[in-house]
C-alpha positions in Angstrom: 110.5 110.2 85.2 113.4 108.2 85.6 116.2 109.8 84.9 119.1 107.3 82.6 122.3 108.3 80.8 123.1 107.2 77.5 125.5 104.5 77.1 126.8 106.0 73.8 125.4 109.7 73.7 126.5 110.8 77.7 123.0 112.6 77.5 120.4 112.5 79.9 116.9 111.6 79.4 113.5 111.1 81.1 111.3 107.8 80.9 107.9 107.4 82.2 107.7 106.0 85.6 103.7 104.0 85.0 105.6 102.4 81.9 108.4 101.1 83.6 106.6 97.9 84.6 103.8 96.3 83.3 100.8 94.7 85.2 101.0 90.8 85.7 97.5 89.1 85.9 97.4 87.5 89.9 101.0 89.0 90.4 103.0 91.8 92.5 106.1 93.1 90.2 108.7 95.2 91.3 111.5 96.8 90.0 114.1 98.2 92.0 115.3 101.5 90.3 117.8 102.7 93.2 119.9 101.4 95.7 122.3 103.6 97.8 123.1 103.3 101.9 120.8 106.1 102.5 117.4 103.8 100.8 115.7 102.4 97.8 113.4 104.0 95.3 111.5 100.9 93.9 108.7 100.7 91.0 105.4 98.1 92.1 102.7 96.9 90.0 99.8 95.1 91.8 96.8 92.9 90.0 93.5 93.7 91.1 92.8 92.1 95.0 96.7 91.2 95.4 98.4 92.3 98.6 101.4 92.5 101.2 100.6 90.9 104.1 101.0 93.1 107.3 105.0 94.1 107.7 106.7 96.3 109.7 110.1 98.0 108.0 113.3 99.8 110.3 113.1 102.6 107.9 110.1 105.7 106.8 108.7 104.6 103.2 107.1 107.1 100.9 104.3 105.2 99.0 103.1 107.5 95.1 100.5 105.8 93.5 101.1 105.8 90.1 98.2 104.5 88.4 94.8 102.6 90.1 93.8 102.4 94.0 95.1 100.6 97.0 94.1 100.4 100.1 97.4 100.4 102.5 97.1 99.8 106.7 99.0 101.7 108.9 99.0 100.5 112.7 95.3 98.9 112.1 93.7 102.1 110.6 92.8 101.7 106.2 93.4 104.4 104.1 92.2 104.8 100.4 95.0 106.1 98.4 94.5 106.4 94.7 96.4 108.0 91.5 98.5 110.9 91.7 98.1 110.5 96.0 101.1 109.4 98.6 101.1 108.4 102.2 103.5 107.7 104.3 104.2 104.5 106.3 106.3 105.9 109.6 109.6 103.7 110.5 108.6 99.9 112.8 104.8 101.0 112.4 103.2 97.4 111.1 101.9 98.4 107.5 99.7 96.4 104.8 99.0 96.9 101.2 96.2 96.1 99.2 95.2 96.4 95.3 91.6 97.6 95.3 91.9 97.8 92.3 95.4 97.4 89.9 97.7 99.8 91.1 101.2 100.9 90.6 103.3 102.8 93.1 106.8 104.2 93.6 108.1 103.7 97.2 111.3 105.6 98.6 112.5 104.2 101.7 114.6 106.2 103.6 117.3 104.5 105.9 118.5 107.8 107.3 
């Protein structure tokens, strides 16, 4: 859950990660939900057979599947990660992601 204070009420609440951003037919969404010096935490949503193309980041990045199945390429070798799973992409390691099927994830990159 995200965790949001009230504008009027000062209290804290929880909101469902999966139903802070919707599916987009042929479409990668994001929504970035942090940013601070020390990384991002960052929702994704992925149509079916959309992708990143291979990448390599500076920084570690912890990839939660949400909801549905990717498929996401670290350093040439495919791993299957689906619902309620994580992996994670290690710092200048060249990295793709693919939606086998729909999929959302959180990813936490960590710049320290």
């Amino acid at each position: 859950m995200i965790t949001q204070r009230g504008e009027e009420t000062g209290k804290v609440r929880g909101i469902p990660l999966a139903n802070s951003i919707l599916y987009q037919g042929q479409s990668v969404v994001s929504r970035e939900i942090l940013r601070k010096d020390a990384g991002t935490i960052t929702l994704f949503a992925f149509d079916e057979g959309q992708e990143l193309s291979e990448h390599t980041a500076p920084f570690d990045a912890f990839a939660y599947i949400l909801d549905g199945e990717a498929e996401i390429t670290i350093s040439g070798t495919p791993y299957r990660v689906g619902n309620g799973e994580m992996i994670i992409m290690p710092a200048n390691q060249p990295h793709a992601l693919k939606a086998l099927k729909k999929f959302k994830m959180l990813l936490v990159m960590l710049r320290s």
